[in-house]
DOFI-153985 format. One line per 8 residues: number of its first residue (from 1); for each residue x, y, z of N, C-alpha, C. Coordinates in steps of 0.02 Angstrom, whole numbers, plus 32768, in hexadecimal, padded with zeros to 4 digits. Atoms other than C-alpha are relative to their C-alpha. Layout:
N
NUM) X Y Z X Y Z X Y Z  ... .
END
This chain:
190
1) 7FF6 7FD2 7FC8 72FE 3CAD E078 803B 802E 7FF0  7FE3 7FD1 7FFE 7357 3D49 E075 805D 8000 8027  7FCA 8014 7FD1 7415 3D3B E09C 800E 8028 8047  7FFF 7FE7 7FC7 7405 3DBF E125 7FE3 7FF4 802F  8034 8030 7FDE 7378 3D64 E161 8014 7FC5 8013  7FE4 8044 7FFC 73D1 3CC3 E15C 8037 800C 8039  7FBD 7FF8 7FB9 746A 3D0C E1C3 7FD5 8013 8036  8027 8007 7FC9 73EB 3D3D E23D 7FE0 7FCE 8028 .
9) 8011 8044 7FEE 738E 3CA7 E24D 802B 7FD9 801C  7FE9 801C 7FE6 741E 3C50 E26A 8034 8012 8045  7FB9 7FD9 7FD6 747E 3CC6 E2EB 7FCC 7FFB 8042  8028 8003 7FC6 73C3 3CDD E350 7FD7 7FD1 7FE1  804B 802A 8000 7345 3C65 E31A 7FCD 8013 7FD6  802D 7FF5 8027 72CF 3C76 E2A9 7FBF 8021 8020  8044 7FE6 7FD5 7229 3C8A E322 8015 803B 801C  7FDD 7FCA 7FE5 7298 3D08 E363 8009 803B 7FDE .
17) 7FEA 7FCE 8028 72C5 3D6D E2DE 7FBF 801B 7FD3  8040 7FF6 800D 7212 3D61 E2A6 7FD4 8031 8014  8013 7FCA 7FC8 71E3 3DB9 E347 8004 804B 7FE1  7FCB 7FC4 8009 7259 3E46 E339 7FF8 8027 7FC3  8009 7FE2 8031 7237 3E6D E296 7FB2 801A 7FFC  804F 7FDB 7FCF 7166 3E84 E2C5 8005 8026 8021  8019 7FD0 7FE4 7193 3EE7 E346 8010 802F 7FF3  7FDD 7FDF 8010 720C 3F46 E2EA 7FC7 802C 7FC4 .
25) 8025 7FDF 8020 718A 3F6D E26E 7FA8 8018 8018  8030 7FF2 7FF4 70FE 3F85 E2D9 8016 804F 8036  7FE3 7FB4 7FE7 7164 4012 E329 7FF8 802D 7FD7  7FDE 7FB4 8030 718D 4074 E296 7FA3 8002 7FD6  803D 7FDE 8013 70C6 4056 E264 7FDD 802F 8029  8020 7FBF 7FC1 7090 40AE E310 800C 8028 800C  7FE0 7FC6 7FEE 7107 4128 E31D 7FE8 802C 7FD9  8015 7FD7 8046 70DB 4174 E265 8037 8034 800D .
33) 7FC4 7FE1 8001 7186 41C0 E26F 802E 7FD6 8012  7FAF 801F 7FEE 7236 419A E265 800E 7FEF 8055  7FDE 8006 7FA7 7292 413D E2EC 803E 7FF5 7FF8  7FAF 7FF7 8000 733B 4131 E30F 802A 7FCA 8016  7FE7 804B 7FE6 73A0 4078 E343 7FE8 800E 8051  800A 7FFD 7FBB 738C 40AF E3F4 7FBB 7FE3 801D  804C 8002 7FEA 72DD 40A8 E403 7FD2 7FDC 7FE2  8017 803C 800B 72BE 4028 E387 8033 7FA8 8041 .
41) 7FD9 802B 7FD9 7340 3FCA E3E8 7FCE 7FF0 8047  8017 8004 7FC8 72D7 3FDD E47F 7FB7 7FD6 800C  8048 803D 8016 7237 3F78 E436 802C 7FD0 800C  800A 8043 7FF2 7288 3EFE E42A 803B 7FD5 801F  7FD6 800E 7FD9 72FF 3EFC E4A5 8045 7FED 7FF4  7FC2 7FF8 8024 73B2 3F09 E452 8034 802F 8010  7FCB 7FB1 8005 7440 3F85 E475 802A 7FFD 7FBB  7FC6 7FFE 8047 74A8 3F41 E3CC 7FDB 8025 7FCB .
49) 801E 7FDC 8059 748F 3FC7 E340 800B 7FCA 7FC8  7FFB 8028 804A 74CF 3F3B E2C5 7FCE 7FCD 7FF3  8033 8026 8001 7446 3EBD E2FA 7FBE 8027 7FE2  8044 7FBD 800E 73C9 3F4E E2F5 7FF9 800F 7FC8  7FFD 7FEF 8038 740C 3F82 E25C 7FE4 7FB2 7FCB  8001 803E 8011 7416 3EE0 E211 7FA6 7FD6 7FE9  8062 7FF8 7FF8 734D 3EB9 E24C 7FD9 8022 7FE0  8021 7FD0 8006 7313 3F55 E211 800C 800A 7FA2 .
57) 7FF2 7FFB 8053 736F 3F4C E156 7FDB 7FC0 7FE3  8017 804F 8013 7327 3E82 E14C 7F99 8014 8001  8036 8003 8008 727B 3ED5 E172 7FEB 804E 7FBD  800E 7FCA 8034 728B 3F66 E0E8 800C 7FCF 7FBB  8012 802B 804A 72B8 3ED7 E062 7FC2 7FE0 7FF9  8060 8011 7FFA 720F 3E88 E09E 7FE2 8016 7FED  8014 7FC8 8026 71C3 3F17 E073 7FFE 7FF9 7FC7  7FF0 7FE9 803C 720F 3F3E DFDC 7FDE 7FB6 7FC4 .
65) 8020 801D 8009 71DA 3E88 DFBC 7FB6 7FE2 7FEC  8052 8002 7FFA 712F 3E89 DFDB 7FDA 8023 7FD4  8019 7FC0 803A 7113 3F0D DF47 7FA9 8016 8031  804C 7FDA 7FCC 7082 3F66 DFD3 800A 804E 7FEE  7FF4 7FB0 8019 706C 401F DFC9 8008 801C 803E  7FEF 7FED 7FCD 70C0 402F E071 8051 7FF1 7FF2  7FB8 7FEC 8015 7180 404B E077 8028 8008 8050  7FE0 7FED 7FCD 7209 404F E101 804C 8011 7FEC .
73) 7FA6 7FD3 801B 72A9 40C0 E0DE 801D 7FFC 8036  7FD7 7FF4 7FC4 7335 40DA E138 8013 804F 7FDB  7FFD 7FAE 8017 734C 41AA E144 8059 7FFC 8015  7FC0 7FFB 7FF0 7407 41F8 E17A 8007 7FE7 8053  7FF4 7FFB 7F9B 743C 41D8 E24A 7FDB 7FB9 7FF4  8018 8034 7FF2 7404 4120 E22C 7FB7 8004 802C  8056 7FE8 7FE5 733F 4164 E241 7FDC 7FD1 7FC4  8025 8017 8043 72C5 40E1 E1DF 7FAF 8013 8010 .
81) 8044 7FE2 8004 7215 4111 E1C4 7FE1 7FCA 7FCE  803E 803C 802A 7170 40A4 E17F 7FEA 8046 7FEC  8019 7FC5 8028 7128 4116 E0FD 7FE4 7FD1 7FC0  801C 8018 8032 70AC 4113 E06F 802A 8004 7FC3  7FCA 7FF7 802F 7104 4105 DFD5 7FEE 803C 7FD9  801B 7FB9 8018 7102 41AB DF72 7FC6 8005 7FD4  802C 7FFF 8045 70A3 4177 DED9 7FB7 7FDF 8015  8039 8004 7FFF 7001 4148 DF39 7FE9 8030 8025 .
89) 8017 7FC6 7FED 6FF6 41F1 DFA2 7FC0 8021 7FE1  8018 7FC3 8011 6FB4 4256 DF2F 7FA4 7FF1 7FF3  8040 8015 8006 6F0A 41DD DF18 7FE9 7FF4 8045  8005 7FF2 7FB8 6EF8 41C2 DFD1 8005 802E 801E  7FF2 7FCF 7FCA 6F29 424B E021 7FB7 801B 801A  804D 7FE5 7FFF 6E64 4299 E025 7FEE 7FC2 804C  8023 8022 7FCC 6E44 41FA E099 800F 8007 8037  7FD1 7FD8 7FB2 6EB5 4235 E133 7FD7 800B 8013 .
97) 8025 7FF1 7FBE 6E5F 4234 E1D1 7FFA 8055 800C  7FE8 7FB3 7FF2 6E95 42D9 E1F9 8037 8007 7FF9  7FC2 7FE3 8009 6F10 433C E1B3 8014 8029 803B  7FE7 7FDA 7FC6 6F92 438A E22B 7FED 8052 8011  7FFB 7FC1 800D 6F8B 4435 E1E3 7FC3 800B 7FC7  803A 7FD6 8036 6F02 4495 E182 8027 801C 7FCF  7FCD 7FD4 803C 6F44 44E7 E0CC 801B 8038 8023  7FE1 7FAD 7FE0 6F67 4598 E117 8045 7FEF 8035 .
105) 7FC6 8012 7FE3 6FDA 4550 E1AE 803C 7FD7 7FD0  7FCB 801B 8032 7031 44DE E128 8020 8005 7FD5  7FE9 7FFA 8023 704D 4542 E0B5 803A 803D 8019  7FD1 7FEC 7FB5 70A6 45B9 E14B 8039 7FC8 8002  7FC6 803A 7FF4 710E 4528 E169 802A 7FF5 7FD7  7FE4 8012 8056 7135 4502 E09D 802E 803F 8009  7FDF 7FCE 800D 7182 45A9 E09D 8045 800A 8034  7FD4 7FEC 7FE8 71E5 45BD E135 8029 7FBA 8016 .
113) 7FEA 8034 801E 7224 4508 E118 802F 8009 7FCB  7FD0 7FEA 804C 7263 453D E05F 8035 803A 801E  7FED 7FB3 7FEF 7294 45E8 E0B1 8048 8004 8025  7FD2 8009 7FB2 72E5 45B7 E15F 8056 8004 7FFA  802A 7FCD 7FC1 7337 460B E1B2 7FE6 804B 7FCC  8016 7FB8 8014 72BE 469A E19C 7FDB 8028 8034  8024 7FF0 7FDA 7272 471D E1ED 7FCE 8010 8009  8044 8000 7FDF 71D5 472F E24A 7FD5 803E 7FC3 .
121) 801E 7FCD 802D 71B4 47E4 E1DD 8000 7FED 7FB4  8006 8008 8052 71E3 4797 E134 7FB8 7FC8 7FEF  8043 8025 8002 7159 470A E167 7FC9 802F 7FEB  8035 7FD1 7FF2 70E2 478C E18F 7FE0 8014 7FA9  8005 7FDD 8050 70F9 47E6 E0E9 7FF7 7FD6 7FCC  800C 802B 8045 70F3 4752 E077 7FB8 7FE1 802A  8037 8034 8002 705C 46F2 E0D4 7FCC 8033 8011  803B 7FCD 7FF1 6FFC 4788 E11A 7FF6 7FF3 8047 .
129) 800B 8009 7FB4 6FD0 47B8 E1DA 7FD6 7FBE 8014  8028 804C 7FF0 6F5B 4712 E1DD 8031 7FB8 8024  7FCF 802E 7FEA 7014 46C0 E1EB 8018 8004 803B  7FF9 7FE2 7FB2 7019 4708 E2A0 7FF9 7FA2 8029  8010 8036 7FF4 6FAE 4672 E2CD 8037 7FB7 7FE9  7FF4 802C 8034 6FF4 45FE E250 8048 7FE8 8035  7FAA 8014 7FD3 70AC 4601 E2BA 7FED 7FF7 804E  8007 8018 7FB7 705E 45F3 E35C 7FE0 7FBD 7FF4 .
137) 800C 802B 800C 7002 4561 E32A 803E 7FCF 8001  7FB0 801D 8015 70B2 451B E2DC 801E 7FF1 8030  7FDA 7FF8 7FD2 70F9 4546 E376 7FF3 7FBC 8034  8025 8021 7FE2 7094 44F0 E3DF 8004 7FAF 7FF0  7FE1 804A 8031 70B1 4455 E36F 8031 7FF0 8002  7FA9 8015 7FFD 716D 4455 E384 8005 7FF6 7FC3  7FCE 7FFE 803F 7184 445F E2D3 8018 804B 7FDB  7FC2 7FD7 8018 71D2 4504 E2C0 800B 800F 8058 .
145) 7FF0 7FE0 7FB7 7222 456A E34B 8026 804E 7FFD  7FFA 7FD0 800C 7233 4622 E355 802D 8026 8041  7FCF 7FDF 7FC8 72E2 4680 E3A0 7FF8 803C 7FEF  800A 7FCE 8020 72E1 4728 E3B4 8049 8023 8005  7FAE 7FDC 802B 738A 4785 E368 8004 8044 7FF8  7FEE 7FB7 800F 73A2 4844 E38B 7FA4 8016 8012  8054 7FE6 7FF2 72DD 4892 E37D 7FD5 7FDD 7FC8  801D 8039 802C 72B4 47ED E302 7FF2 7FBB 801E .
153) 800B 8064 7FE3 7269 4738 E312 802C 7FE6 7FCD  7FE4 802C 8049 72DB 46BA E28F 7FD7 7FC1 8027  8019 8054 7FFE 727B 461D E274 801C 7FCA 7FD6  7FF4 803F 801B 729B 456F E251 7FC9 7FD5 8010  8036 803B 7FEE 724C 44C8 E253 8037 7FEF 803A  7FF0 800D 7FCE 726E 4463 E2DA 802D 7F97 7FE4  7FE9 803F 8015 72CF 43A5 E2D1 7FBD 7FC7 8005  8056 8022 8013 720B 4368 E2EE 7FDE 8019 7FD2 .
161) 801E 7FFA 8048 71E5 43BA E243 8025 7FCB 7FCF  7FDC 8033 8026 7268 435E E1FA 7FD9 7FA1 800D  8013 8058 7FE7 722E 42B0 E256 7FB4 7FFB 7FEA  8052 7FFC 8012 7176 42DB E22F 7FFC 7FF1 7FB9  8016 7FFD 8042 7188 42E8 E171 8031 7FE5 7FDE  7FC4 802E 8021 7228 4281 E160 8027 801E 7FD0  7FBF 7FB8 8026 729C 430D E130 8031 7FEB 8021  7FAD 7FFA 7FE5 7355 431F E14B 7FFF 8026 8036 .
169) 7FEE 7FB8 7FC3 7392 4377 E1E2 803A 8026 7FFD  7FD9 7FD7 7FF7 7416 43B2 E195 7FE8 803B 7FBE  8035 7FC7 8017 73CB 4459 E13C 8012 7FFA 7FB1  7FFF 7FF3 8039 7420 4450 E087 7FDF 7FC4 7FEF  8026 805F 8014 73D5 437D E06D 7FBA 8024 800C  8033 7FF9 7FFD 733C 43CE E0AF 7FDE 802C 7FDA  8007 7FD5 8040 732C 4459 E02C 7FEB 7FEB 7FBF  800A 8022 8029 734D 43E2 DFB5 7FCE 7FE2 7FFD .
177) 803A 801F 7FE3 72CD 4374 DFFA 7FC0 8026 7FDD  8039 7FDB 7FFF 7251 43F6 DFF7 7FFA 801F 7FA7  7FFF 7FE6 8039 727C 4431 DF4E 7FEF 7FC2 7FCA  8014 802C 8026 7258 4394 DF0C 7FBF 7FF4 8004  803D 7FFA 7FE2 71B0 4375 DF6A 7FCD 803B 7FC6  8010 7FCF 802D 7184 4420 DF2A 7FDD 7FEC 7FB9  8010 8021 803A 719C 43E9 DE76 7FD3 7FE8 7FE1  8028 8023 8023 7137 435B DE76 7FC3 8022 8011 .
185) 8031 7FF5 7FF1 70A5 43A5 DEBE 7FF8 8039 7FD4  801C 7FC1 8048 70AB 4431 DE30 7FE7 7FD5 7FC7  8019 8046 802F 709F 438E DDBB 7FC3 800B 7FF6  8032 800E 800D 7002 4381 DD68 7FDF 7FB1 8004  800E 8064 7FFD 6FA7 42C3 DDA8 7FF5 7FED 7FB9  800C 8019 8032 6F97 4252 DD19 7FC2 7FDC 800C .
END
């Protein structure tokens, strides 16, 4: 047994900590986005971030354990997320129920993501009037959000783009992020 597991066991109980950790991971499978101590805390009825924490790091060694092709990180702001692991994406991905976004809106998004902040006319001009749609759609989605500045829109994503695709929220980590992403998907599959 796991010594973090073991100090648990013995602080709540084993059947207990058993619980807690199920419901802890049956949260972060339903949600399919990051959560935050608060609101994992609230499954399973907790206000202590260190228990929470504690719970939540004992069920990411599990994980990590289990060599599965499912994964639970912890992001920045103590946000953990259940996610596929990167390196079986790219053979799965085709099986997705439904994707969120169609290529044309996503690749709208890819840009003013890399871009952000940008404005509404530089969209225009790099994706073509079709991207009219493309940002109301977005919009509508809460993952960007469009202010308007003088006789301009500036866009961004929204902190539910970040939680959706398990980005940073703070904009230079998420650059990076994205610039890595990027990358691999230029990769040729083996």
């Amino acid at each position: 047994m796991e010594v973090r597991e073991q100090e648990l066991s013995e602080r709540f109980g084993l059947e207990k900590v058993r619980r807690k950790l199920a419901l802890i991971e049956a949260a972060l499978y339903v949600a399919g986005r990051p959560l935050d101590l608060k609101t994992l805390g609230s499954v399973i009825n907790s206000r202590s971030k260190r228990k929470i924490k504690m719970l939540t790091g004992a069920l990411m060694k599990e994980f990590e354990n289990r060599n599965t092709a499912l994964e639970i990180i912890e992001l920045e702001d103590e946000r953990f997320v259940m996610q596929l692991k990167a390196e079986y994406t790219p053979r799965v991905r085709r099986l997705a129920i439904r994707p969120l976004l169609t290529v044309g809106p996503l690749k709208t998004l890819s840009y003013i993501a890399y871009r952000q902040p940008v404005s509404q006319t530089r969209v225009i001009d790099v994706r073509g009037h079709h991207a009219y749609n493309h940002l109301k759609q977005l919009e509508e989605l809460g993952l960007i959000h469009r202010e308007r500045i003088g006789r301009t829109k500036v866009i961004e994503t929204t902190e539910f783009f970040a939680d959706y695709f398990s980005l940073s929220h703070d904009m230079r980590t998420m650059k990076k992020q994205l610039k890595s992403i990027f990358g691999e998907f230029a990769k040729p599959e083996s």
